[in-house]
C-alpha positions as CSV (number, residue, x, y, z in Angstrom):
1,X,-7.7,-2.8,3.4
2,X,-7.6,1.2,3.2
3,X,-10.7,2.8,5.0
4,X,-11.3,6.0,5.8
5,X,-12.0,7.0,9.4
6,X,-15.6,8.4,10.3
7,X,-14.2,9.2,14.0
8,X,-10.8,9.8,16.0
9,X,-9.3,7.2,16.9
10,X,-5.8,6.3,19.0
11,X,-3.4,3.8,20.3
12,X,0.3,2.8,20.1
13,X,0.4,2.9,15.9
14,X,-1.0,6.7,16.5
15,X,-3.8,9.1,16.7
16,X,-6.1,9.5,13.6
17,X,-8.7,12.0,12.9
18,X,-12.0,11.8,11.2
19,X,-11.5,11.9,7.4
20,X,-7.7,10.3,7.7
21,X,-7.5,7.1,5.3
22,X,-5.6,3.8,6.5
23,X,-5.0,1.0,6.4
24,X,-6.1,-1.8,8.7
25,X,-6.9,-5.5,8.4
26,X,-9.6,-6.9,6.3
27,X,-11.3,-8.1,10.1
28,X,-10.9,-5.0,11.7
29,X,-12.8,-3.1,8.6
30,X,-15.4,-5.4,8.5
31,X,-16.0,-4.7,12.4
32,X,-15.9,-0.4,11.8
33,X,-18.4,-1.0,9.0
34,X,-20.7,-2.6,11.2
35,X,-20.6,-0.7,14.5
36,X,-23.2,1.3,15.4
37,X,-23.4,4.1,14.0
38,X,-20.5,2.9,11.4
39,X,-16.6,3.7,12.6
40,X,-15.4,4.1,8.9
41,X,-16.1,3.5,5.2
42,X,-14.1,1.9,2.3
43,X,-11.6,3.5,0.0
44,X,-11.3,2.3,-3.7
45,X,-7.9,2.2,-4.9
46,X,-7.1,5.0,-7.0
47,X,-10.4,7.0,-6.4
48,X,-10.2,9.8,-3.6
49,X,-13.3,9.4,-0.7
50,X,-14.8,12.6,-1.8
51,X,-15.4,11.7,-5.4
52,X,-15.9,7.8,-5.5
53,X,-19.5,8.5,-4.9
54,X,-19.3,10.3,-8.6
55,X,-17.0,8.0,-10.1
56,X,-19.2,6.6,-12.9
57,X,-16.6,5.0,-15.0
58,X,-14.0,3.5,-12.1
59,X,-11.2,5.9,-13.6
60,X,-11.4,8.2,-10.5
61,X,-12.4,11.3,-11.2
62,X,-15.7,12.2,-11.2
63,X,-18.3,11.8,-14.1
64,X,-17.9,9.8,-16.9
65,X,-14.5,9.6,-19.1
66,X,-13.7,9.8,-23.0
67,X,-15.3,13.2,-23.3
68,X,-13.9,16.0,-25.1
69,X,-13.3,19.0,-23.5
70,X,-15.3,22.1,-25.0
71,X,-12.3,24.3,-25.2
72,X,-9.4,22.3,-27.0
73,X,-11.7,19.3,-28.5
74,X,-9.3,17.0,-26.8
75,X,-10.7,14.1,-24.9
76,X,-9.6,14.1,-21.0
């Protein structure tokens, strides 16, 4: 499962920083979810962190999709 980190974190695969997104086993995410406070939060697949949280649609970007754009008139 891909999560992204909420603090450092090192061993013998490497050291990580908070923000860095990997990938660790489905038991190991579930534990960082639930420390206190929370180690790490879930990554969608396709979405980036920063915009899932305005990802509307699940086509990851932000807002909703099949709107034209006011310049061209072409949908994006």
């Amino acid at each position: 499962m891909k999560i992204q980190l909420l603090v450092s974190r090192a061993g013998p695969a490497g050291a990580y920083s908070p923000g860095d997104v990997i990938e660790v086993s489905d038991v190991e995410a579930k534990r960082m979810f639930e420390a206190d406070p929370p180690q790490a939060v879930p990554v969608r697949d396709g979405v980036s962190p920063e915009f899932a949280a305005f990802d509307r649609n699940g086509d990851g970007r932000p807002g909703g999709a099949n709107r034209p754009n006011r310049k061209s008139g072409k949908k994006i």
